[in-house]
C-alpha positions as CSV (number, residue, x, y, z in Angstrom):
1,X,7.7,-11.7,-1.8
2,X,5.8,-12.6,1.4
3,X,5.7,-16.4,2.6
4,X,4.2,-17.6,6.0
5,X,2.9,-20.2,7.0
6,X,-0.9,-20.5,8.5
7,X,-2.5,-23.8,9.6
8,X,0.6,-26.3,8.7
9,X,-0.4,-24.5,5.0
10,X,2.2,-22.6,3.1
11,X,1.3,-19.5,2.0
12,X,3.4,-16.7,-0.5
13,X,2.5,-14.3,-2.8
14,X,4.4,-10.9,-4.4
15,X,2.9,-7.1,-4.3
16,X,0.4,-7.4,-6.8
17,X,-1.2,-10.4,-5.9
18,X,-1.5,-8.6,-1.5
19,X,-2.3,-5.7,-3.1
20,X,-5.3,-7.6,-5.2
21,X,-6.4,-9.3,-1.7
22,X,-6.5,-5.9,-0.1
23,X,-7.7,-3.7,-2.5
24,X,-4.6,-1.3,-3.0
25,X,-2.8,-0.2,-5.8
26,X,0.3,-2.1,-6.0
27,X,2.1,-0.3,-9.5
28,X,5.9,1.0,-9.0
29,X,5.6,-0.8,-5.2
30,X,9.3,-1.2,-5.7
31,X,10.1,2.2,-6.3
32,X,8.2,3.1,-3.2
33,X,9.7,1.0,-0.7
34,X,12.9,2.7,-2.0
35,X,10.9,6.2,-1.0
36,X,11.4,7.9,-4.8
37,X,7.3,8.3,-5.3
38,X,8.0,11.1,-7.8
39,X,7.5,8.4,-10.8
40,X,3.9,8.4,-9.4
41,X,3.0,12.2,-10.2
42,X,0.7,14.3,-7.9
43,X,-2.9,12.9,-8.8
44,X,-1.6,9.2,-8.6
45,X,0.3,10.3,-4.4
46,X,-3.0,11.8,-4.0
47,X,-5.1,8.9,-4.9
48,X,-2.9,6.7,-2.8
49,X,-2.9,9.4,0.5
50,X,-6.8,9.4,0.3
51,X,-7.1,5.7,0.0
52,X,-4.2,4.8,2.8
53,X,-5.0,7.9,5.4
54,X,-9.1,6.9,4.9
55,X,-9.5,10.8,4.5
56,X,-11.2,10.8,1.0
57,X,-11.4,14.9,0.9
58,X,-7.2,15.8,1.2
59,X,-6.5,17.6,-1.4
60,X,-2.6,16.8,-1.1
61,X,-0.6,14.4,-0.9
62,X,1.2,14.0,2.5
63,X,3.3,11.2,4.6
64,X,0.4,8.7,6.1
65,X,1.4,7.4,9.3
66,X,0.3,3.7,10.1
67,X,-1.5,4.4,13.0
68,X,-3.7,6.3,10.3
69,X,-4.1,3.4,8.1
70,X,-6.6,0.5,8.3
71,X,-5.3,-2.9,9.9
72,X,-5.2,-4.5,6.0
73,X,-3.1,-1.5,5.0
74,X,-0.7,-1.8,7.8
75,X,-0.4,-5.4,6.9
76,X,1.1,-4.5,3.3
77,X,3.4,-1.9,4.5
């Protein structure tokens, strides 16, 4: 759950609803900040490297650093 406050207005919302705002996939989130992705499967870590690294033509999954990622993207992780 993320909660901040912007403006003197309250803000907070969970992973799904940050990962709707900023267009990423936000399915097994939990499991990922724990760092056991293998629930995902290849395709689905593959998917996610692509969208994250902004390199749509990997073709396999690897670590993305968050200097790699777009400014949104770093915001969620």
């Amino acid at each position: 759950m993320v909660t901040s406050t912007v403006n003197g207005h309250k803000l907070r919302f969970n992973a799904k609803e940050l990962g709707g705002i900023l267009g990423v996939p936000s399915e097994c989130f939990d499991v990922y900040v724990r760092e056991n992705m293998s629930v995902l499967g290849a395709k689905r870590l593959l998917e996610l490297t692509q969208k994250l690294s902004q390199k749509p033509h990997l073709t396999a999954p690897l670590s993305v650093g968050k200097e790699e990622m777009t400014p949104m993207h770093r915001l969620l992780f």
